[in-house]
C-alpha atoms as a printed R data frame, in Angstrom:
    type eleno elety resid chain resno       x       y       z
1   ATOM     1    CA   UNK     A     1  28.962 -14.637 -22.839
2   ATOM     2    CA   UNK     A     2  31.540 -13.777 -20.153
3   ATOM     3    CA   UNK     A     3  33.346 -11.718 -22.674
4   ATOM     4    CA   UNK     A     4  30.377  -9.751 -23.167
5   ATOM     5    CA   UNK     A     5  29.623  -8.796 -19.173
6   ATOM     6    CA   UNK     A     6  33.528  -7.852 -18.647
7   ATOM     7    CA   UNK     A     7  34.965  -4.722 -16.865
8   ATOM     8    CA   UNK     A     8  33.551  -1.740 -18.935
9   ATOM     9    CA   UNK     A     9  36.607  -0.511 -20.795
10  ATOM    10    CA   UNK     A    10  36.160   3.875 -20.541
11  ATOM    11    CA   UNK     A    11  37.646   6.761 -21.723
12  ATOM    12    CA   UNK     A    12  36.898  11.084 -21.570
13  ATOM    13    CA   UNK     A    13  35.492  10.354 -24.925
14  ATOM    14    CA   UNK     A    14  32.589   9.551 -23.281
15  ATOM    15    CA   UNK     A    15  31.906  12.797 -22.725
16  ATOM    16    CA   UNK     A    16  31.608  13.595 -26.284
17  ATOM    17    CA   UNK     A    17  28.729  11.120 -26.411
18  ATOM    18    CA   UNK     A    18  26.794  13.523 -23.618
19  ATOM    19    CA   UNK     A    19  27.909  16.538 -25.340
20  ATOM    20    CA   UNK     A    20  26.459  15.603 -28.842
21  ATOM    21    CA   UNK     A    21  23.087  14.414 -27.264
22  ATOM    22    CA   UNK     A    22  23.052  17.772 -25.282
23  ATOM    23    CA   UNK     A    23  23.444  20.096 -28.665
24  ATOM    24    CA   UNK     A    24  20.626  18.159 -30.038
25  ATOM    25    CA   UNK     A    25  18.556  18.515 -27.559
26  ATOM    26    CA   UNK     A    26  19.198  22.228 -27.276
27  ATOM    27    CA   UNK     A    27  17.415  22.915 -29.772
28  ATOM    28    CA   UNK     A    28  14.246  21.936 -28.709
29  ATOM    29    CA   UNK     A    29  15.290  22.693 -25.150
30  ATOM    30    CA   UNK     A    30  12.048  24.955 -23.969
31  ATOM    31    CA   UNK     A    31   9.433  22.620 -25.377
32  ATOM    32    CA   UNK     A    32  11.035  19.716 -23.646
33  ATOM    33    CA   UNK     A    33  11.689  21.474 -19.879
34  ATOM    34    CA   UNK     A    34   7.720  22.546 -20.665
35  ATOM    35    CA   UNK     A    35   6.677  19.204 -20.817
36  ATOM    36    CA   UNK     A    36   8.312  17.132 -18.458
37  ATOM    37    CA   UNK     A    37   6.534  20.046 -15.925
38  ATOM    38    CA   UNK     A    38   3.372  19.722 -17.497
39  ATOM    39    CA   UNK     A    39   2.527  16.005 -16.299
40  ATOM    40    CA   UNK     A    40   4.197  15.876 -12.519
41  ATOM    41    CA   UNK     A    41   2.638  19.554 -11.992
42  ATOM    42    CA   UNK     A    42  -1.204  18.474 -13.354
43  ATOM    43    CA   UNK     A    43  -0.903  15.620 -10.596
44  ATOM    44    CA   UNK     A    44   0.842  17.968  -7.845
45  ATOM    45    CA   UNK     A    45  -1.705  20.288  -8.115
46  ATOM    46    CA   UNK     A    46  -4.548  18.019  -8.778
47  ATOM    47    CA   UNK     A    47  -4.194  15.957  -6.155
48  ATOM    48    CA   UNK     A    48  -2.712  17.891  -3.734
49  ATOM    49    CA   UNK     A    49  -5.275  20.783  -3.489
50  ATOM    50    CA   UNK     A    50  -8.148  18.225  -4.704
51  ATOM    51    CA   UNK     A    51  -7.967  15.560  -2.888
52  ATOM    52    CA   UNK     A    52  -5.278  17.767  -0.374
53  ATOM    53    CA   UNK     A    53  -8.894  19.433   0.559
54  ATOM    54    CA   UNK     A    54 -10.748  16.290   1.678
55  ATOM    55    CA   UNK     A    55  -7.864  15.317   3.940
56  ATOM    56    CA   UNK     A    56  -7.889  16.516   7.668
57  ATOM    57    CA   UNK     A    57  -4.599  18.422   8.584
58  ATOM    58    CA   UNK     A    58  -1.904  15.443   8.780
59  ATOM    59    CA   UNK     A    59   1.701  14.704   8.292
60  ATOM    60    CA   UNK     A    60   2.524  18.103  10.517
61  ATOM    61    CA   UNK     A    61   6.431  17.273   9.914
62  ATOM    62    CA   UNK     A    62   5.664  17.878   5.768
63  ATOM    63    CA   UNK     A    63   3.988  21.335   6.322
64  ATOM    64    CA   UNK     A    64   1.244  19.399   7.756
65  ATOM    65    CA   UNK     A    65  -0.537  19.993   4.337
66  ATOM    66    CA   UNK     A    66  -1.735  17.407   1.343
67  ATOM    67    CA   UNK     A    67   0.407  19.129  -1.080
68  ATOM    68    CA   UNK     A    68   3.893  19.727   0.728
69  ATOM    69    CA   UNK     A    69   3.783  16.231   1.849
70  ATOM    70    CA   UNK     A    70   3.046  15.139  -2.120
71  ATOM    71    CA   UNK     A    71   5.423  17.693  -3.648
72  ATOM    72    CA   UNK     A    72   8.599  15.483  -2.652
73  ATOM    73    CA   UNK     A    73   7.034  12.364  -3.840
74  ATOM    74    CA   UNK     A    74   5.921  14.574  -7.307
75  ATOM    75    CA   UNK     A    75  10.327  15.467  -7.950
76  ATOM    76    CA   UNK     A    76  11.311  11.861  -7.499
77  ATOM    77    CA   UNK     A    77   8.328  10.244  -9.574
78  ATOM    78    CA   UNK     A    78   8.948  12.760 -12.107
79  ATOM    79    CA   UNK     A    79  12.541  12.447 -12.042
80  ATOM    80    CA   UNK     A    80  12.173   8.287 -12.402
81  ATOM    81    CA   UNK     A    81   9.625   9.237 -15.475
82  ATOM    82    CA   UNK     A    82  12.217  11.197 -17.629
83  ATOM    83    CA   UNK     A    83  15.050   9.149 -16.862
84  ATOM    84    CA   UNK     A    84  12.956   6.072 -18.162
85  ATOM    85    CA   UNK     A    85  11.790   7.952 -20.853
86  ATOM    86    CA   UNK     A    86  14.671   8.955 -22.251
87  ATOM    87    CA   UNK     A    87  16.595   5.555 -21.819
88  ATOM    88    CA   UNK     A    88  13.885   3.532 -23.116
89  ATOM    89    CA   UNK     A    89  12.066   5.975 -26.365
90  ATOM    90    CA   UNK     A    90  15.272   8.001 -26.747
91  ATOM    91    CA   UNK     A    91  17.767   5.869 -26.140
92  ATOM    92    CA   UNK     A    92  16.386   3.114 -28.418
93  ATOM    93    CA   UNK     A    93  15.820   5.487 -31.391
94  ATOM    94    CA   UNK     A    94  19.441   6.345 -31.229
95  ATOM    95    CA   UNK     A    95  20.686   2.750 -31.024
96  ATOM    96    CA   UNK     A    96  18.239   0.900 -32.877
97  ATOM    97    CA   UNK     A    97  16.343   3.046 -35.325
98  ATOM    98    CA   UNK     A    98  18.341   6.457 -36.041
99  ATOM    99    CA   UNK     A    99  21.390   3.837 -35.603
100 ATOM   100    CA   UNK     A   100  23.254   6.471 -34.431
101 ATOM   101    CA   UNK     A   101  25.495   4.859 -32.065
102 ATOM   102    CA   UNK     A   102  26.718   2.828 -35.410
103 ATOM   103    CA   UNK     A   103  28.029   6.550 -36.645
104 ATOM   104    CA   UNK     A   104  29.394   7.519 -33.345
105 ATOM   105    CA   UNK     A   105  31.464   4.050 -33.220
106 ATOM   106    CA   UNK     A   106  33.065   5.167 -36.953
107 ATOM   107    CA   UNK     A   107  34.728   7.747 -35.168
108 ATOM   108    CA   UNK     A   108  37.421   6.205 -31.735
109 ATOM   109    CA   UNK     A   109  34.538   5.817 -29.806
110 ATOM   110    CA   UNK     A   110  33.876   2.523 -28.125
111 ATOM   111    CA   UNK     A   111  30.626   1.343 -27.566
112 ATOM   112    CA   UNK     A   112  31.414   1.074 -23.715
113 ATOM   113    CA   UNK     A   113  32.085   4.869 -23.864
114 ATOM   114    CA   UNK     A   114  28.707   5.480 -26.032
115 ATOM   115    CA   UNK     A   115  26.721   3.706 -23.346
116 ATOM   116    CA   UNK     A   116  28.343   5.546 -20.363
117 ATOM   117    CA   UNK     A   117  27.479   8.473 -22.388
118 ATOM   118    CA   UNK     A   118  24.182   7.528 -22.897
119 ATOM   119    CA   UNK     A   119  23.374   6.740 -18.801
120 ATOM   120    CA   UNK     A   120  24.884  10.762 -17.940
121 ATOM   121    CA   UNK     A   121  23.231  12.108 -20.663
122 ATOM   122    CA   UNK     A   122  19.875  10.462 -19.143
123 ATOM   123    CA   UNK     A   123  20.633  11.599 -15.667
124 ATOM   124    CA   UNK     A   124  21.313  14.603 -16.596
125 ATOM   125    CA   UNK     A   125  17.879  15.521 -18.381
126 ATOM   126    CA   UNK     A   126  16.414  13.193 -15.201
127 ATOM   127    CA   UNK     A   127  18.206  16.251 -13.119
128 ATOM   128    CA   UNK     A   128  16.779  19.112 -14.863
129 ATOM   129    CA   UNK     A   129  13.151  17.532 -14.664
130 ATOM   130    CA   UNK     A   130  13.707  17.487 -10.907
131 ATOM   131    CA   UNK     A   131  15.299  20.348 -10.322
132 ATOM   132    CA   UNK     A   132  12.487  22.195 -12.547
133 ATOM   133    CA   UNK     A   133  10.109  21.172 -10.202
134 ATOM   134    CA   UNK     A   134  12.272  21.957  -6.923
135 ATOM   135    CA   UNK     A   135  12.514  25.205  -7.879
136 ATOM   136    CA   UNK     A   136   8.366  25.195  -8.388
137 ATOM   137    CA   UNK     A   137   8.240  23.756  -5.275
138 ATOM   138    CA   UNK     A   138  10.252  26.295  -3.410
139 ATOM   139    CA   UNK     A   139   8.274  28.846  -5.571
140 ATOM   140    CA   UNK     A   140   4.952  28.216  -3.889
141 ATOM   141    CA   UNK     A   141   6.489  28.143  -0.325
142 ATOM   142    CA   UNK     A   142   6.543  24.442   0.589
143 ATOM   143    CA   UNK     A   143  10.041  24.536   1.166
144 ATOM   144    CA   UNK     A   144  12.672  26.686   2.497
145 ATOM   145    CA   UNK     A   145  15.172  25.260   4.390
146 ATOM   146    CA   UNK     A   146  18.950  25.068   2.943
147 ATOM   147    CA   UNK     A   147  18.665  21.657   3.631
148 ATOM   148    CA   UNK     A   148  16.513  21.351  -0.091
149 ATOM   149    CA   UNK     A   149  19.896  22.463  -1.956
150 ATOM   150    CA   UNK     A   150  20.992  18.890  -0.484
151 ATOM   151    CA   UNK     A   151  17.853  17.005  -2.657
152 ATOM   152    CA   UNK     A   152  19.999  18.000  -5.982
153 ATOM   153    CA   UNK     A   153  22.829  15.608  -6.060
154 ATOM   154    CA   UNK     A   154  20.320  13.059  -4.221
155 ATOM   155    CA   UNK     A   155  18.147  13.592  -8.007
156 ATOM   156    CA   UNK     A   156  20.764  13.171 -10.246
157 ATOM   157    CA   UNK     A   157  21.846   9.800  -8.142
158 ATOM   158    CA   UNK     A   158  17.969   8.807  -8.725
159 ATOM   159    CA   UNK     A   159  18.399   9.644 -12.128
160 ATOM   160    CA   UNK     A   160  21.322   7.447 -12.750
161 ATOM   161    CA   UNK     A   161  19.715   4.387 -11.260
162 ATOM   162    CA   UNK     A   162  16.702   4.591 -13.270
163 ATOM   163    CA   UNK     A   163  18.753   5.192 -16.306
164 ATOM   164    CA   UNK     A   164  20.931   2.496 -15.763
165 ATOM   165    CA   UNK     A   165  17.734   0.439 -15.278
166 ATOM   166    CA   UNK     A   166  15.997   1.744 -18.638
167 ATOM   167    CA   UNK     A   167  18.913   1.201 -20.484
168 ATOM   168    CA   UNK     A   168  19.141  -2.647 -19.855
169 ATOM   169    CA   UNK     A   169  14.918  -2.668 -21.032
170 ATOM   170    CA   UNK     A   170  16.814  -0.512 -24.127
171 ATOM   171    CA   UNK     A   171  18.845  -3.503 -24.231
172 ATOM   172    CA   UNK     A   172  16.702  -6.250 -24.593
173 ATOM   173    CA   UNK     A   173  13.894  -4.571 -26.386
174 ATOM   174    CA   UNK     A   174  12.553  -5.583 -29.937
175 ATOM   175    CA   UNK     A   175  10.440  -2.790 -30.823
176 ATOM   176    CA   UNK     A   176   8.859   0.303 -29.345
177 ATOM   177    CA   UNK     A   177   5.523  -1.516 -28.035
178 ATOM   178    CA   UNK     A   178   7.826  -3.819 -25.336
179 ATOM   179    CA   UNK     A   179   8.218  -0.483 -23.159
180 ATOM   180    CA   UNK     A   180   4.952  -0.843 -21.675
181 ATOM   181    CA   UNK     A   181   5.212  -3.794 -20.644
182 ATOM   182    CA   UNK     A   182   8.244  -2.431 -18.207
183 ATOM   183    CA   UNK     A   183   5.860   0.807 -17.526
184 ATOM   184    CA   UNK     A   184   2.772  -1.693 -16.688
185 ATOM   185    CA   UNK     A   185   4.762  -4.473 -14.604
186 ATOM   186    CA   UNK     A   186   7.194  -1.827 -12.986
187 ATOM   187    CA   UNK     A   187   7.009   1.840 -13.214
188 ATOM   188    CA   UNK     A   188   3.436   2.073 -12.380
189 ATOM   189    CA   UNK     A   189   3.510  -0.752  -9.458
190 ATOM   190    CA   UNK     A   190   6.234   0.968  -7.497
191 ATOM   191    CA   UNK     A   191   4.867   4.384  -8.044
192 ATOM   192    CA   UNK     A   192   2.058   3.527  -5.661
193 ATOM   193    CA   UNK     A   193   4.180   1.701  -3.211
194 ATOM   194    CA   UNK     A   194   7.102   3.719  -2.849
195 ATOM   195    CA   UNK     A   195   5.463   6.506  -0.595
196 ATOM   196    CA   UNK     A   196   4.915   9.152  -3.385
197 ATOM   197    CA   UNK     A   197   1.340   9.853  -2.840
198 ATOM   198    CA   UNK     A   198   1.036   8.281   0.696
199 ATOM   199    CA   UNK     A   199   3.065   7.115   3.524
200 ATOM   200    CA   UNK     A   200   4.091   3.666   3.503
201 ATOM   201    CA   UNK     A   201   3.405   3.128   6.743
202 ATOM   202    CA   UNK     A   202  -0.406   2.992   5.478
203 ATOM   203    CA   UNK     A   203   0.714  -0.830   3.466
204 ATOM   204    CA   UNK     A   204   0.043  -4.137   4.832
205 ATOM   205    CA   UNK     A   205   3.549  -5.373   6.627
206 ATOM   206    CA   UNK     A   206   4.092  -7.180   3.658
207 ATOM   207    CA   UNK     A   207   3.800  -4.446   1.020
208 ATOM   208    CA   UNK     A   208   6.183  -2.139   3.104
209 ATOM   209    CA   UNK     A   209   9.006  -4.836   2.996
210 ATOM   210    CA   UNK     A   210   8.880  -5.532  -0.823
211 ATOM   211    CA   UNK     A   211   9.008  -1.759  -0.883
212 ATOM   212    CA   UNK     A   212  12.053  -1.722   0.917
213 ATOM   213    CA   UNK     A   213  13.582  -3.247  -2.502
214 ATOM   214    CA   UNK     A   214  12.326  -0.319  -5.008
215 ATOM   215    CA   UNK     A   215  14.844   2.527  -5.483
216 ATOM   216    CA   UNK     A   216  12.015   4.858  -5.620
217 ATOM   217    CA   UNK     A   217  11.518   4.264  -1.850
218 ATOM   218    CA   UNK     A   218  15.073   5.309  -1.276
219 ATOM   219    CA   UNK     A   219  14.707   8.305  -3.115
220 ATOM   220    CA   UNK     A   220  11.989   9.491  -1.238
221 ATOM   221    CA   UNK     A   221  13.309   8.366   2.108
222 ATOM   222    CA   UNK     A   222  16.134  10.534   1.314
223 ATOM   223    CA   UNK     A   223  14.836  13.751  -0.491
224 ATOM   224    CA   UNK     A   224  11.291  14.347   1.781
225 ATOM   225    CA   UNK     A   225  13.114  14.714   4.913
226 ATOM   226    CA   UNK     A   226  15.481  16.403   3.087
227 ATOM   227    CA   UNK     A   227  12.828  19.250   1.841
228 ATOM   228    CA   UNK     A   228  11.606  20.100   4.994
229 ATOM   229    CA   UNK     A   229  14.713  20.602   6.682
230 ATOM   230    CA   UNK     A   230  15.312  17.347   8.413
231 ATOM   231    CA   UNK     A   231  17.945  14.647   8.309
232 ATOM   232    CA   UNK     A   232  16.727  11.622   6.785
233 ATOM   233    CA   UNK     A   233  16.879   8.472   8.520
234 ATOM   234    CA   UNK     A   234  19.984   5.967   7.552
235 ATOM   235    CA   UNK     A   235  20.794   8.270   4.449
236 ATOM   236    CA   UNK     A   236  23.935   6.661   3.848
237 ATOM   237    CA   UNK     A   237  22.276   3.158   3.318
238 ATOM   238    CA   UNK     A   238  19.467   4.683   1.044
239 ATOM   239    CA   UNK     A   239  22.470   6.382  -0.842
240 ATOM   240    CA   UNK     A   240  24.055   3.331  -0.910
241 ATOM   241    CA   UNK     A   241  20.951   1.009  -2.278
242 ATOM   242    CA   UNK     A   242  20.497   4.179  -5.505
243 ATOM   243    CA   UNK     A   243  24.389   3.955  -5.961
244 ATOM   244    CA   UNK     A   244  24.792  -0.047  -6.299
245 ATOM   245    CA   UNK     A   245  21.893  -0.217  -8.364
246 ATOM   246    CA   UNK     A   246  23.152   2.000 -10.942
247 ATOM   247    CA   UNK     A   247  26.044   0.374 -10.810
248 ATOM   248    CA   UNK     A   248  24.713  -2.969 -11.189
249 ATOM   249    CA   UNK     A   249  21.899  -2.077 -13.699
250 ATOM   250    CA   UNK     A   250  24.874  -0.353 -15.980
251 ATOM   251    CA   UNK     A   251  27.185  -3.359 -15.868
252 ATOM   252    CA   UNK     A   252  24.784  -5.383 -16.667
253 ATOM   253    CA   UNK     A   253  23.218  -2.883 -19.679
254 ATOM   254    CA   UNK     A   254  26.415  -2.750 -20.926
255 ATOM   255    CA   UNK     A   255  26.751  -6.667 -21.223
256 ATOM   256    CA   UNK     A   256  24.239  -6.882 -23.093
257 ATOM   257    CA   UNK     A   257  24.696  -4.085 -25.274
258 ATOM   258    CA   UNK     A   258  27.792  -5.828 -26.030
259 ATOM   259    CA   UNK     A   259  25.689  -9.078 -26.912
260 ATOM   260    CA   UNK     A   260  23.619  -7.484 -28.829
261 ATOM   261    CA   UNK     A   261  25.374  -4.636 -30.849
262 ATOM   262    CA   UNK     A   262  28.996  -6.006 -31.387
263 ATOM   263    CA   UNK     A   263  27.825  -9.637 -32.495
């Protein structure tokens, strides 16, 4: 067991690992940037001029609109979504069903340096999914302070964290059907209570501190502020929270990869 959860043993090769997954997913590169828009930008605009309409003028420091306030919570719920996604439905049909982490491991590839390239490659495409909808965002004049450039680097540390996350579901997972059961019990829960559609000020005392342990509250403590041209409050502790759970989550992913794979 404690061989399994040792220091992750890396090397640049891991970089071949993101570069393979990146030429396959060229080539289906449009249909895939067209729907991870499609869902966060139904609900964006949906709600936000829907519902947006039947809400008095609040939240003055988010463009004192429906919709600016929701389009900061709509990039980091979206950018949680593909990350997961990909870790979890991906990420298992290359392990587990395409086995094609076996064929990688053929070549001087370790399986330490197929699972690092695994979490970037995740991040990455949990980036672009963000960043697709920043640059919507910007497009329809919710935001446009320099400040916004800053909510890039803040996505792609979201992206890790919920990769690192999916990847130790990936882990433990039998089949296909035990995703929802981390969709249902997690994803969905924290979605509401994290502050994407709402602020959590509006949650029972109780609700707000169990919040306070969700990295989806971090990332929008962090990248709202940020999109309107303010500093966040404490960023360097919400930073912090993203960054040592994606370190955490992959150390233990990787453990029990190990356990599972190299048995």
């Amino acid at each position: 067991m404690n061989g399994h959860f040792g220091p992750p043993q890396l090397s640049w090769r891991t970089l071949s690992v993101w570069r393979r997954n990146f030429l396959v997913w060229r080539k289906f590169a449009i249909p895939s940037v067209l729907g991870n828009l499609a869902d966060p930008m139904i609900y964006m605009f949906g709600l936000g001029y829907g519902l947006g309409s039947l809400l008095p003028a609040a939240l003055p420091q988010f463009g004192g609109s429906y919709i600016a306030f929701l389009a900061a919570g709509t990039i980091c719920a979206s950018t949680m979504n593909a990350a997961s996604f990909e870790a979890l439905y991906s990420g298992f049909s290359r392990m587990h069903v395409q086995r094609t982490w076996e064929a990688i491991m053929n070549a001087p590839v370790s399986l330490d340096d197929v699972v690092l390239g695994e979490l970037l490659w995740c991040a990455a495409k949990a980036t672009l999914s963000g960043v697709a909808i920043l640059i919507v965002v910007a497009a329809l004049g919710l935001t446009s302070s320099p400040l916004a450039l800053w909510v890039i680097p803040a996505i792609f540390l979201t992206g890790l964290a919920f990769s690192a996350l999916g990847l130790i579901v990936t882990a433990l997972a039998p089949s296909y059907d035990f995703f929802m059961y981390y969709f249902t019990l997690f994803i969905t829960p924290m979605t509401l209570l994290s502050g994407v559609f709402f602020p959590l000020e509006q949650l029972p005392a109780g609700f707000q501190a169990a919040a306070q342990a969700l990295p989806l509250t971090h990332a929008v403590a962090v990248i709202r502020p940020l999109l309107f041209g303010q500093a966040p409050d404490a960023p360097g502790l919400h930073l912090l929270v993203l960054a040592v759970i994606a370190l955490a989550a992959f150390w233990l992913a990787l453990g029990l990869m190990r356990r599972r794979l190299l048995n």
